[in-house]
N, C-alpha and C positions, 0 to 999 in steps of 0.2 A: 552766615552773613556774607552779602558781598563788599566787598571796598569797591568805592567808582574814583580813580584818579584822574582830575580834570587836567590836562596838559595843551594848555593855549597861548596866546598872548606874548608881545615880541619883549619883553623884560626891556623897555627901550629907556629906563634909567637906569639900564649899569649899563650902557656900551659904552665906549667900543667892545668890549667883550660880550656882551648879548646882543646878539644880531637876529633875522626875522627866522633864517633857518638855522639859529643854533640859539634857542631862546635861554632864558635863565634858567629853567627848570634842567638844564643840561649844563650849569657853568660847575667846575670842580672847585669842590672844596678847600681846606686845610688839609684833611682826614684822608683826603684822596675821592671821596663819595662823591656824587653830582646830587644836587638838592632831589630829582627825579626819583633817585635810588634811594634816597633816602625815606621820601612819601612810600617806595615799595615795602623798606622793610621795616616802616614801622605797621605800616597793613597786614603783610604778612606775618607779622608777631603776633598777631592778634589771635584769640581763643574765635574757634568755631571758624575761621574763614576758609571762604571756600574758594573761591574766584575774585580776581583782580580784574577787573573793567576798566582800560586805559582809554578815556576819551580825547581824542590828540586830533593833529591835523596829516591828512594823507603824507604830505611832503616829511614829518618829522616820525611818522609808525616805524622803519628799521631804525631810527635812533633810538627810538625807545626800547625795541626790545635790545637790541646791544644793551644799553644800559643795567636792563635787567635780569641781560644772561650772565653781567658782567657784578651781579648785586653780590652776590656770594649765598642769596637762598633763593629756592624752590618754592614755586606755587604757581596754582595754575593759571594762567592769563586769556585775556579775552579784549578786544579791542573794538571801537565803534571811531570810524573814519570820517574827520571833516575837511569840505574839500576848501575851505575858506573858516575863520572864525564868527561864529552867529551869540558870543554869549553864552551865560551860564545857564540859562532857562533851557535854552532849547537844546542843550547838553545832557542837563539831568533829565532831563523828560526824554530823551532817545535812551539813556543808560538806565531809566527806571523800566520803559515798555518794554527795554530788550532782557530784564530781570524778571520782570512778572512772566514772557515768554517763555521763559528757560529754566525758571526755579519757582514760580508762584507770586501770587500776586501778597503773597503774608513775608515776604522775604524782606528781612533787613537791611537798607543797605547804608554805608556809612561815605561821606565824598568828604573826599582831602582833594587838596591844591597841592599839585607837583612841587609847586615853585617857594610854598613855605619850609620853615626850619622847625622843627621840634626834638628839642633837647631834654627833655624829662619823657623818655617812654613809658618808665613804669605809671606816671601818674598820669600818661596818656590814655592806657590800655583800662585806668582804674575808671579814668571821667566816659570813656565809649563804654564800657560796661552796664554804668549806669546810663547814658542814653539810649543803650539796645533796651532799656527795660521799658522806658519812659514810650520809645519808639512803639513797642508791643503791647500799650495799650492807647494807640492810636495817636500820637504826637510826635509834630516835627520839630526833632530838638536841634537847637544852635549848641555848640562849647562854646562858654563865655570867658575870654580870658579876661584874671585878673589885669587890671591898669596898674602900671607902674608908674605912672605921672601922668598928666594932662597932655597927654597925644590928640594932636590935629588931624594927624592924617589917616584915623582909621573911623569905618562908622562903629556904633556903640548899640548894644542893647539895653536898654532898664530893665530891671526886674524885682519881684517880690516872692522870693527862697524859689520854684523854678516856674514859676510862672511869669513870661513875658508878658510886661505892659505896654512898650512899644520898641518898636527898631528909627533908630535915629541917625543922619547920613554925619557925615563928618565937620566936626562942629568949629567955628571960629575960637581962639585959645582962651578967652575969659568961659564960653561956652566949656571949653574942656574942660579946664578948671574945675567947676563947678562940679561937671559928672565927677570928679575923682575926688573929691574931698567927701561929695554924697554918698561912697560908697554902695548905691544901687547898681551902677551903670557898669559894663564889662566891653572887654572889645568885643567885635563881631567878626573873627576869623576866618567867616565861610566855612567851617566845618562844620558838614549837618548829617542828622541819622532819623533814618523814616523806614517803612516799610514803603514797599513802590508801589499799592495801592491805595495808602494813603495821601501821597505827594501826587498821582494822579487826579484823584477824585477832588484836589485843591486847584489843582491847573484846569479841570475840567468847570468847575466853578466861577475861579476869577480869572483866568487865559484862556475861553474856551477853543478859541481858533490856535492858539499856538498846538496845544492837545490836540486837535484835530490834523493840524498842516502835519505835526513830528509823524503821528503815527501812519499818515498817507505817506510820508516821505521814507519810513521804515518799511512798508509795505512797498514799494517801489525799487528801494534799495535790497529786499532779500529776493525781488526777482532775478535780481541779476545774478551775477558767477561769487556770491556770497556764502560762505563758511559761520557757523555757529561761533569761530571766537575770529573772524575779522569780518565787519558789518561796512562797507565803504558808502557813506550816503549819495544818494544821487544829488547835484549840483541842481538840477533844474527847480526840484520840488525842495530841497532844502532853503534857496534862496526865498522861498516865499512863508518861511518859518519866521514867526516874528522875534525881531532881539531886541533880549530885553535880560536881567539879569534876576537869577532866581529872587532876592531879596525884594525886588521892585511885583517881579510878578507873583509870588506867594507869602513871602515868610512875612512882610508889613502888611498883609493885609488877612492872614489866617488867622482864627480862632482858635487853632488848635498847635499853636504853638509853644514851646518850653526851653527851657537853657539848662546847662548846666557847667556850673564855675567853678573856673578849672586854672590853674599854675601847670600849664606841659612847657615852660622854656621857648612861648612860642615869638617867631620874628616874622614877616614876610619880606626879610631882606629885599627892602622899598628902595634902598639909595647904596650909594659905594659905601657912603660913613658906616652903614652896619654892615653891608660887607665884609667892609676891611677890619672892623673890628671884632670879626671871629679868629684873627691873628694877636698874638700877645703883642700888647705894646713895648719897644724899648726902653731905653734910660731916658731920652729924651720925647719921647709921645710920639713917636712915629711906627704905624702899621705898615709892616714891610711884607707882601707874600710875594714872588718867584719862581718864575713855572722853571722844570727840569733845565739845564743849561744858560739861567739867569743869575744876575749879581746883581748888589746896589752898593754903592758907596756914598755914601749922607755923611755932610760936612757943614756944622753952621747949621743944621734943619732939626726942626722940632714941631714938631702934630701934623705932622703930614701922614698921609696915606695913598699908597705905594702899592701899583698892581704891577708887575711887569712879567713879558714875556722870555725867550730865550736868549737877551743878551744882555746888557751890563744898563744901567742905568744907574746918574749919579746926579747928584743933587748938590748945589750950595748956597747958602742962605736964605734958607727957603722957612716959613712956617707958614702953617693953617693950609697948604695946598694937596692937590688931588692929580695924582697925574698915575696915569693908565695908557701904558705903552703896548701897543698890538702890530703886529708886522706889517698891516696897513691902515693903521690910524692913529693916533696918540692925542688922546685928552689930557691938557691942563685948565686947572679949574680952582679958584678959589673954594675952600669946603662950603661957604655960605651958600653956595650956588646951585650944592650937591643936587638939589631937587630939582635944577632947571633941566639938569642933560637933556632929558626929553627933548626939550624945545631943539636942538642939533641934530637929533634923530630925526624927528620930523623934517628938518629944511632937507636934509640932504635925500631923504625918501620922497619929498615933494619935487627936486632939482633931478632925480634918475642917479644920484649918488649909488653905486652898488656896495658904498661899505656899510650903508644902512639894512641890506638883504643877505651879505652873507663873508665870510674872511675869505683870503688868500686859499685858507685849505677849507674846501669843499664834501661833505661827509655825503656819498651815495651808499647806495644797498650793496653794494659791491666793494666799496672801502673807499677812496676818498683820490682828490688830484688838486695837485699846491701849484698856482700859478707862480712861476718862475720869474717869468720875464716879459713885457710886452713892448711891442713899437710897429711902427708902420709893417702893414702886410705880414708880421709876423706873430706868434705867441707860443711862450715856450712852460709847458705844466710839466711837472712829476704825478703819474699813478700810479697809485698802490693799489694793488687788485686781491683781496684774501681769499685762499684758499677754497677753491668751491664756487666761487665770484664768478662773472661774466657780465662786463657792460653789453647791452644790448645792442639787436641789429639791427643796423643805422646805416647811413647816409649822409654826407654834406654836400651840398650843392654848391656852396661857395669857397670850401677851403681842402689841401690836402693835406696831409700827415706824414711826417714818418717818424715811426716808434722806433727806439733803441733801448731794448734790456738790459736793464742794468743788473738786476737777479732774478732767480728762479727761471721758468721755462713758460713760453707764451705760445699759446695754442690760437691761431689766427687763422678764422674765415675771411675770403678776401679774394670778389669778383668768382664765386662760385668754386674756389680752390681752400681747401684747409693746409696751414705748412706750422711747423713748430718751429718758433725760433729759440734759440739757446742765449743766454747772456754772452755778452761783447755782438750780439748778432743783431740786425734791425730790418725793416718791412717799410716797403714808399705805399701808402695808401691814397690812391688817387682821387681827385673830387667827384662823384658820382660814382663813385664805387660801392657796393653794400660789403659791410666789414665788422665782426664781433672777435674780441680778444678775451681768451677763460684761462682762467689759472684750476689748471691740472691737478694740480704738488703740493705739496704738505707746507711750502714757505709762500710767505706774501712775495707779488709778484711785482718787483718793481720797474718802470719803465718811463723811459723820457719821451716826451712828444713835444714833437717838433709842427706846429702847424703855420701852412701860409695861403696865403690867398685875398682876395679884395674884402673880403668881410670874416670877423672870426667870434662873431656871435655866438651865444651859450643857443640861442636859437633855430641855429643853421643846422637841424637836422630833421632827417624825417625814420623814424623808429618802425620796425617793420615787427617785432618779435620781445620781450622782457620778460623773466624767467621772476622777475618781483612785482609784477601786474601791473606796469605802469603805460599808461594809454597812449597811444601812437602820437606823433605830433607834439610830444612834450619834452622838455627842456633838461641836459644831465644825459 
């Protein structure tokens, strides 16, 4: 069997802490786990699996594998690259044709969402078992989670023992009601299991042109400098892939589909409220989690929930609020509200807000750089560069540099000269100069830069060389 893990979508109701390049499916847990790691090892537990298929987007593929070098097990991986988000359809149908290529067109495969929770593995591994069977004699099965109450905001499927009679989107609350007192109706989780010549010859039926555009667009993309487990799709041919989501374009309209109803623990951590309450509540109903170096002190508060970062937050006479402290954003929010956040995502993505696209610290292939400081004509980052690392050769035209190590040893190209600096030691890098910094040495290489000049755009470069395949002219 394969697992296909979908990894898209900017999780824009939990920010400030999901942002466009560090989405949900990356936010850390309680447990210490990012939701991501968690889709890997409950894949990886499974009987008979063979390959993990990460379908993500170019800019977030080294966060993923960190993640899952970082999972604690082994299995082997395989990745299909989007250069923008097109949707679930045209996801599974690249991750199906790239399975029937590689393993046959009778191969299994199962798709989990990075971005959900499942807290019951054993009786996860029990309900896929039985869908690999259902799957093998030609059906595309859903996992129908039990309802726990008249939920709005998920769609539902009806059914009659595992036969689906319809898929239904997400129902007004007397409508919900209703499904959950019927006991027919399950949620619709997006977890599904097919063989990839079955979920083809469904796309080819009711999406013929999507079928057609994916697999012109695969073929276009293994022309290029493409590897059997990383597929990077080509932009031009994939933008004329139509979006549209598996649900809409197969599973309401197949005949050959089934369910199976199942209790896995499951959430799609939708809003902060469930978030926050994967934390014990206190004596007075307050969800409190704090990342490494944080504190809270609550006085007078009760049912609140409480995310903060590395420093102290404190509260007084507060109830029923939401407050989410980040080093460059802080959400307060009435809980009633939880569901609006979106709507502040969007303004500030629609206004060029950059805390809607990404934090303070910046995660590259190479390790990451925390903006320090900014003001006219100047800006001041920390980079970490690990081990083995090397940001790419580059160029700015508008601004210069100079780096000061702080630890480890830096190995610096600069104007056709290589020189190693040692820490307390630094390097003036001029504007138009071509310059790459590599860490050598066994410790993370860290370093302060100092940059100035009339423009200090993420933009202002021009990439001649990247040892992580990323294309000239691109930003990072």
């Amino acid at each position: 069997m394969i697992s296909v893990v979908l990894c898209g979508g900017a999780g824009s109701r939990l920010w400030p802490v999901s942002r466009e390049l560090h989405p949900k499916p990356f936010l850390r847990l309680p447990d210490g786990h990012s939701l991501i790691q968690k889709a890997f090892i409950h894949a990886a537990s499974l009987p008979h699996m063979q390959e993990i298929l990460t379908v993500t987007n170019r800019d977030l593929h080294f966060k993923a594998i960190e993640e899952f070098k970082n999972s604690g097990v082994s299995v082997p991986s395989s990745y299909i690259l989007e250069p923008f988000g097109r949707n679930t359809a045209p996801a599974i149908a690249a991750a199906a044709f790239e399975v029937k290529r590689r393993f046959g067109g009778d191969t299994p495969m199962l798709i989990l969402a990075a971005d959900h929770l499942i807290s019951k593995p054993d009786n996860f591994s029990q309900a896929v078992a039985e869908a690999v069977e259902l799957a093998a004699d030609g059906k595309i099965v859903a996992l129908g989670i039990q309802p726990t109450g008249p939920e709005c905001g998920f769609g539902y499927i009806e059914a009659e023992g595992r036969r689906v009679l319809r898929f239904v989107e997400k129902p007004d609350p007397g409508t919900a009601l209703e499904y959950f007192e019927s006991g027919k109706f399950f949620w619709n989780a997006g977890i599904f299991c097919f063989k990839a010549d079955t979920v083809l010859s469904e796309l080819a039926i009711y999406n013929s042109d999507l079928a057609v555009d994916m697999e012109k667009c695969l073929e276009r993309s293994r022309a290029g400098a493409c590897h059997d487990d990383v597929v990077e799709l080509d932009g031009q041919t994939f933008s004329t892939v139509k979006d549209i989501s598996i649900d809409y374009a197969v599973m309401e309209r197949t005949d050959k589909a089934a369910v199976v109803p199942c209790d896995i623990g499951w959430s799609d951590i939708g809003s902060w409220t469930v978030l926050c309450s994967l934390n014990e509540a206190d004596l007075d109903g307050n969800h409190v989690f704090m990342a490494e170096g944080g504190a809270s002190v609550l006085q007078q508060t009760q049912n609140c929930d409480i995310h903060g970062g590395g420093r102290l937050v404190a509260a007084l006479g507060l109830e029923n609020i939401l407050i989410v402290d980040t080093p460059d954003a802080l959400l307060v929010a009435d809980k009633k509200n939880v569901q609006e956040v979106k709507s502040i995502y969007n303004r500030l993505k629609k206004s060029g807000n950059e805390t809607y696209r990404h934090h303070r610290t910046v995660y590259r292939p190479w390790g990451s750089y925390t903006l320090l400081e900014t003001g006219p004509r100047f800006k001041i980052k920390r980079l970490e560069i690990k081990p083995g690392g090397a940001i790419s050769l580059q160029l700015h035209h508008h601004r210069s540099e100079h780096w000061i190590v702080v630890s480890g040893m830096a190995e610096v190209f600069c104007n056709d000269e290589t020189r190693f600096i040692n820490t307390n030691e630094s390097i003036y890098i001029r504007a138009g100069h071509k310059h790459r910094v590599s860490n050598n040495g066994l410790i993370d290489l860290v370093i302060i830069e100092v940059q100035s000049g009339d423009y200090l755009g993420e933009d202002d470069i021009v990439r001649f060389e990247d040892k992580y395949g990323r294309p000239v002219m691109d930003k990072g």
